[in-house]
MIGUTOR-607764 format. One record per residue (C-alpha): residue number from 1; residue in one letter; chain; x negated, y negated, z negated. Coordinates in Angstrom, 2 decimals, m for minus. Last residue first. Layout:
PT    nr   rest   kette        px        py        pz
PT   NUM      A       A         X         Y         Z
...
END
This chain:
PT    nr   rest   kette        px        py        pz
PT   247      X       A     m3.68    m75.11     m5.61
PT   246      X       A     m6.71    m74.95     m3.82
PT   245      X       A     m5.33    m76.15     m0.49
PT   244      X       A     m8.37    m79.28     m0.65
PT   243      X       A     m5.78    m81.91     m0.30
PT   242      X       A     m3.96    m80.06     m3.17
PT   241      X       A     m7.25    m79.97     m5.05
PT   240      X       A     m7.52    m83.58     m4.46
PT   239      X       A     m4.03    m84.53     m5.61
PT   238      X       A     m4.44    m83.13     m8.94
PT   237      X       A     m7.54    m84.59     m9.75
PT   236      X       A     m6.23    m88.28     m8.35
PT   235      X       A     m3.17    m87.17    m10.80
PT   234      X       A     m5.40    m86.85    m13.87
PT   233      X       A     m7.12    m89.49    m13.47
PT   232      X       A     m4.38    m91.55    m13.32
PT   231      X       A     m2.61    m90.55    m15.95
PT   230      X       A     m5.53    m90.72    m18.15
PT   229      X       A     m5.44    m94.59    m17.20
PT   228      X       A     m2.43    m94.87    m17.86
PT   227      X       A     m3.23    m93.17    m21.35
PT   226      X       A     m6.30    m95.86    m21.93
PT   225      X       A     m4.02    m98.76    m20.73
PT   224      X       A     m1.44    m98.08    m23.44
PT   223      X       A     m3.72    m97.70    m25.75
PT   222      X       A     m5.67   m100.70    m25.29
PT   221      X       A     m3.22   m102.92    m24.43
PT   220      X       A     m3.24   m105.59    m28.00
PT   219      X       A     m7.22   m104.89    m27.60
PT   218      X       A     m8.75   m104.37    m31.04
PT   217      X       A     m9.04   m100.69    m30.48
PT   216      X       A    m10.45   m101.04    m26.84
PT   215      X       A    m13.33   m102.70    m28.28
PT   214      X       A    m15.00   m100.09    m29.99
PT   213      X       A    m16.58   m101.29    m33.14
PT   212      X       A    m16.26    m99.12    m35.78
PT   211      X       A    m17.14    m96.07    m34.09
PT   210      X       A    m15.31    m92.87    m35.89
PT   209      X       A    m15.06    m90.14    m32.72
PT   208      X       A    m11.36    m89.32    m31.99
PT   207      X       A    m11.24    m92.28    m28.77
PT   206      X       A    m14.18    m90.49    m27.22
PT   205      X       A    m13.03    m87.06    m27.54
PT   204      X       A     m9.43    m88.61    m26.20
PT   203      X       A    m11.62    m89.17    m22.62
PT   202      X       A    m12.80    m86.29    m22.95
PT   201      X       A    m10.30    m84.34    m23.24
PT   200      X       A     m8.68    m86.07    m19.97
PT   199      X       A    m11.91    m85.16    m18.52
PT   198      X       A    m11.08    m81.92    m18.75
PT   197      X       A     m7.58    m81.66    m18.51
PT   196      X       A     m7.59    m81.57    m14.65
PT   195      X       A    m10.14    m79.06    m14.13
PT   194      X       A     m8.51    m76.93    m17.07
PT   193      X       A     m5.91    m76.93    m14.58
PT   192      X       A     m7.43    m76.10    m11.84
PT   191      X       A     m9.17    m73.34    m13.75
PT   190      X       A     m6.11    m71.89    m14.80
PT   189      X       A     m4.39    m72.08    m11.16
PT   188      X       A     m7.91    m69.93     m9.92
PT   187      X       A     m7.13    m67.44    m12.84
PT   186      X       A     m4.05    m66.85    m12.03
PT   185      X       A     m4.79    m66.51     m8.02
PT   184      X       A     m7.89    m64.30     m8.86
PT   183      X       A     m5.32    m61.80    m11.29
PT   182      X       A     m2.60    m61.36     m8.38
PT   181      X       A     m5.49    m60.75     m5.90
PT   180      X       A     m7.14    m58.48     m8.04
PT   179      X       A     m3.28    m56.97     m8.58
PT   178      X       A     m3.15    m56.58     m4.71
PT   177      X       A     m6.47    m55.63     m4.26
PT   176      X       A     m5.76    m52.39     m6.77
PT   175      X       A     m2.34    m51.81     m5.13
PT   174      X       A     m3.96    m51.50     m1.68
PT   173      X       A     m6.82    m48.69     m2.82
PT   172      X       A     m4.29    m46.80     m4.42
PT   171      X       A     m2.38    m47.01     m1.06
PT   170      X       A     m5.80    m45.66      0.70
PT   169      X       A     m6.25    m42.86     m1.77
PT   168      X       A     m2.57    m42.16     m0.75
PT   167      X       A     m2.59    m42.16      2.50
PT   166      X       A     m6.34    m39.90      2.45
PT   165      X       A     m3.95    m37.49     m0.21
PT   164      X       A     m1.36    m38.04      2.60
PT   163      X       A     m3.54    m36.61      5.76
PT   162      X       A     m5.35    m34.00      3.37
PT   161      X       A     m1.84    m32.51      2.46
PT   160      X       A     m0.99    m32.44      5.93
PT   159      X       A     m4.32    m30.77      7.36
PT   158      X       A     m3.46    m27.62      4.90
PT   157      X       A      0.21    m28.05      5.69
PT   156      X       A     m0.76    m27.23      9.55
PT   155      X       A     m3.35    m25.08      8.78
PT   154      X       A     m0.62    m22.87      7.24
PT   153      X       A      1.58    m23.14     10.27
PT   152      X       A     m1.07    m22.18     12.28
PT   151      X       A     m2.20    m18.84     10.45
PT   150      X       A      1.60    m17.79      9.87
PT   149      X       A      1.95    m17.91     14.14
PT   148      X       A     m1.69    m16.21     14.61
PT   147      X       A      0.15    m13.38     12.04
PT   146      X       A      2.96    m13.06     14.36
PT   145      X       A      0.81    m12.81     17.83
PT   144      X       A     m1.54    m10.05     15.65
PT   143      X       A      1.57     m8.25     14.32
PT   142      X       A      1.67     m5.52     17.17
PT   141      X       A     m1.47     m4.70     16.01
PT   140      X       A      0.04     m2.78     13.20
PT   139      X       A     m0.34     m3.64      9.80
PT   138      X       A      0.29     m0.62      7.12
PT   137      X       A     m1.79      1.46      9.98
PT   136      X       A     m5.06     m0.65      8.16
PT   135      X       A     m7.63     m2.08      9.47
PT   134      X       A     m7.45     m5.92      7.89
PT   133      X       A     m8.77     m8.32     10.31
PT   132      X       A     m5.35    m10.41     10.58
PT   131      X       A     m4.61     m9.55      6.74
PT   130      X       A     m7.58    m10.69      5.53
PT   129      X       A     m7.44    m14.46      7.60
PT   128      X       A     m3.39    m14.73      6.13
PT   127      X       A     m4.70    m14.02      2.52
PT   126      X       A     m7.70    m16.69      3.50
PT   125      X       A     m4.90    m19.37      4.14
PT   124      X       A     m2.57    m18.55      1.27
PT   123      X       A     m5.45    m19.50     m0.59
PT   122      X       A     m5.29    m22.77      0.21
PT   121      X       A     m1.43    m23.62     m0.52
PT   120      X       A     m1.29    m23.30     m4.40
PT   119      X       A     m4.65    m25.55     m4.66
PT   118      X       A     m3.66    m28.20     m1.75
PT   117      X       A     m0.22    m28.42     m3.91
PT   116      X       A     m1.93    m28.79     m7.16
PT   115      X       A     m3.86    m31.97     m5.68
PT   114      X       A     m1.04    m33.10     m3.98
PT   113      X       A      1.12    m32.70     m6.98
PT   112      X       A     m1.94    m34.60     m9.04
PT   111      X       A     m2.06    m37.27     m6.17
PT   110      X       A      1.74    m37.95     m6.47
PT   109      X       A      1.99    m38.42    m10.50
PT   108      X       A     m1.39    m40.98    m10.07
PT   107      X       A      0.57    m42.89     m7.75
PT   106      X       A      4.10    m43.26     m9.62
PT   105      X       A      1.99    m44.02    m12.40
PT   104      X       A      0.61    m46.95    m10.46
PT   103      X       A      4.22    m47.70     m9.37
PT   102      X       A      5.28    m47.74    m13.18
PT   101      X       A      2.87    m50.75    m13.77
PT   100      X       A      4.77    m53.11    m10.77
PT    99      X       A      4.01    m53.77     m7.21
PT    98      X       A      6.42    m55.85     m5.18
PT    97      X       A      6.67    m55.57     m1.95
PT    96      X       A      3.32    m53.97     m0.82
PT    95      X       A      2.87    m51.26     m3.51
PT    94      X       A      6.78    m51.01     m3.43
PT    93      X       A      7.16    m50.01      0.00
PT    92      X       A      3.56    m47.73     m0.03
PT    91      X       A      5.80    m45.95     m3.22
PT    90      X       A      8.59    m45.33     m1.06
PT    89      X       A      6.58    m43.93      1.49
PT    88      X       A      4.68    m41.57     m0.84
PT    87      X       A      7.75    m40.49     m2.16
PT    86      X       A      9.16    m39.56      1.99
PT    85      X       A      5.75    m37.59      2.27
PT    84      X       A      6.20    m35.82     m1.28
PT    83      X       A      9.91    m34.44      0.34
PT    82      X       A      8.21    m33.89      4.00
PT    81      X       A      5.34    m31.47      2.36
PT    80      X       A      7.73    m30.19      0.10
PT    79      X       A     10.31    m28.57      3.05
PT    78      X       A      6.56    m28.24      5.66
PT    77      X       A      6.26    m25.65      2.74
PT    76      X       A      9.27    m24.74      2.45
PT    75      X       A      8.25    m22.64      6.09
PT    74      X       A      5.71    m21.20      4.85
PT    73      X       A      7.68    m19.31      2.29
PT    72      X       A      9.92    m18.24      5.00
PT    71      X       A      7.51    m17.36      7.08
PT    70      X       A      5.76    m15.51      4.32
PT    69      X       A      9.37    m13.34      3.84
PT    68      X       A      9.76    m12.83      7.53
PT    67      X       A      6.45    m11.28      7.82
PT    66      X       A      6.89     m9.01      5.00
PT    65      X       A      9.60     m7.53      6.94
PT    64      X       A      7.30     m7.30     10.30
PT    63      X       A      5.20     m4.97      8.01
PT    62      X       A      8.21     m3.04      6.95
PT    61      X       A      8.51     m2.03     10.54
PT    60      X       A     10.63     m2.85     13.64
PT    59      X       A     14.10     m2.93     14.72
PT    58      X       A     15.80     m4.18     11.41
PT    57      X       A     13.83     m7.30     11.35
PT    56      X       A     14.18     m7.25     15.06
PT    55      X       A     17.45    m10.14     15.70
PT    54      X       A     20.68     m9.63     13.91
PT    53      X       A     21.71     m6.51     12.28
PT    52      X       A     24.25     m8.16     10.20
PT    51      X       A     23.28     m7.06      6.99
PT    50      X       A     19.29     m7.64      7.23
PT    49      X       A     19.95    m10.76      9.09
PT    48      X       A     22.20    m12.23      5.87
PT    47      X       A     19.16    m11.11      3.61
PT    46      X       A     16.69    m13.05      5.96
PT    45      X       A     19.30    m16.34      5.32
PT    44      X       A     19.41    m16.01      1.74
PT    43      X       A     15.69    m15.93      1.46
PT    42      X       A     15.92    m19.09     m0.06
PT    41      X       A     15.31    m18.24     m3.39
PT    40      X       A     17.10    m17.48     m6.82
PT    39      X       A     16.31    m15.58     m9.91
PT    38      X       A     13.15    m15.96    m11.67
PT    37      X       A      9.32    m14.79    m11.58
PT    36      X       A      9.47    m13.45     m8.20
PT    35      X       A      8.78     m9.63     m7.26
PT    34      X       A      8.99     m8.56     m3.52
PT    33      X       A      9.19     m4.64     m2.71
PT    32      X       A      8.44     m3.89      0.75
PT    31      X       A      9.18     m0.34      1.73
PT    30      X       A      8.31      2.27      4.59
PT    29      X       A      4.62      2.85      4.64
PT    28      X       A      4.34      0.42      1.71
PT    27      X       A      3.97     m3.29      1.64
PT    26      X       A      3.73     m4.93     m2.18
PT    25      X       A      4.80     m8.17     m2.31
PT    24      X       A      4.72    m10.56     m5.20
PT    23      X       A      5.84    m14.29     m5.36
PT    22      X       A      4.98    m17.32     m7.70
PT    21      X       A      7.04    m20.44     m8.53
PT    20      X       A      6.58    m23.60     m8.08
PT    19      X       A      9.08    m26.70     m8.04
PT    18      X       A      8.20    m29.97     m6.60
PT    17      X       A      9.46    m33.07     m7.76
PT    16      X       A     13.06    m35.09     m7.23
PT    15      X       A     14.01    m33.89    m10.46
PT    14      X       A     17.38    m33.14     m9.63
PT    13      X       A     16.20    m32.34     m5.85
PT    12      X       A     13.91    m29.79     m6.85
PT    11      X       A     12.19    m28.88     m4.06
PT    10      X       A     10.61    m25.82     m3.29
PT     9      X       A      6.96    m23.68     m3.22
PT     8      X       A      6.39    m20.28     m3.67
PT     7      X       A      2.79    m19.31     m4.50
PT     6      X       A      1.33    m16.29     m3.32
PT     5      X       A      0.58    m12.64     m4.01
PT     4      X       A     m0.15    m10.06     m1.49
PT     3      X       A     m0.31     m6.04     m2.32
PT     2      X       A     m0.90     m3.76      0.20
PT     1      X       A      0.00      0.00      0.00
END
């Protein structure tokens, strides 16, 4: 007998996260047993083949059987593959609308499943490679063209889980400029106005110190021309950083 294990991968939609569970088959001479670690799958549609007679699983061998059940699992695959593409898209919407703390999480949460998902999914790969080159009369060489088909498709997800964790470095990469950018613009309208105040304080540094002869005090204007003054310091400041588009 042969026995292949692999992950089984699905969607939860309540959760809206991916759901993993692992499969067992063991291929006999004329049996495949499958074990799964809880009820319910989506081989409902294989099942409904089996009892209607429709199309070769009942024509050929338990080896095309086991086929069916890896397409199958393949095939959910592309399912979680397209679910964690359409998050990744919603997250790129936010990143570059308006980017908030939860969206970083958001970010980290998606590269772990990636990173799980590129673990569960790799294997599969070499599993496919042994059983192509396997000599055995469990696998007949009339599965070569089938096997080729399972060998593509799981290149496929392979390359597709690379293609968004590279989207997703590079969205990482986009929120991080965005929030330097966020931070540099504060900062920049901080040091304006400090610019602005500056001399302003020292102007009043001038007028704190304990001189007793300063004319201004004596004069019957002096503190009413010392804060116009201010004003107008202040303003010509002000209007030469907007001149200069720094504010």
């Amino acid at each position: 007998h042969l026995y292949i294990v692999l992950k089984m991968l699905d969607w939860d939609a309540q959760r809206d996260a991916m759901d993993v569970e692992q499969l067992s088959l063991v291929l006999g001479a004329n049996y495949v047993l499958s074990f799964q670690e809880r009820a319910g799958d989506f081989f409902d549609p294989l099942r409904n083949r089996i009892r209607q007679n429709a199309g070769r699983v009942r024509k050929l061998g338990p080896d095309y059987l086991a086929y069916c059940l890896l397409d199958l699992t393949l095939d959910h695959y592309f399912i979680v593959l397209e679910k964690l593409g359409e998050r990744i898209e919603r997250v790129e919407d936010a990143v570059m609308t308006r980017p908030r703390r939860e969206t970083l999480s958001e970010i980290h949460a998606l590269k772990r499943e990636l990173v799980y998902m590129r673990k569960a999914v790799w294997p599969v790969k070499e599993v496919i490679a042994s059983l192509r080159h396997l000599k055995s009369p469990l696998m007949t060489s009339g599965m070569q063209p089938f096997l080729r088909d399972l060998q593509d498709h799981i290149e496929q997800v392979i390359e597709g889980v690379a293609t968004y964790q590279t989207l997703l470095a590079d969205t990482l990469s986009t929120y991080l400029s965005t929030q330097s950018n966020r931070t540099n613009t504060i900062m920049k309208v901080l040091a304006v106005f400090s610019a602005v105040f500056m001399p302003l304080t020292f102007v009043t540094g001038i007028f704190g110190m304990n001189f007793r002869n300063m004319p201004p005090l004596e004069w019957e204007w002096g503190f009413h021309g010392t804060v116009a003054g201010m004003l107008v310091m202040g303003g010509l400041l002000a209007a030469y950083f907007v001149r200069k588009r720094w504010v």
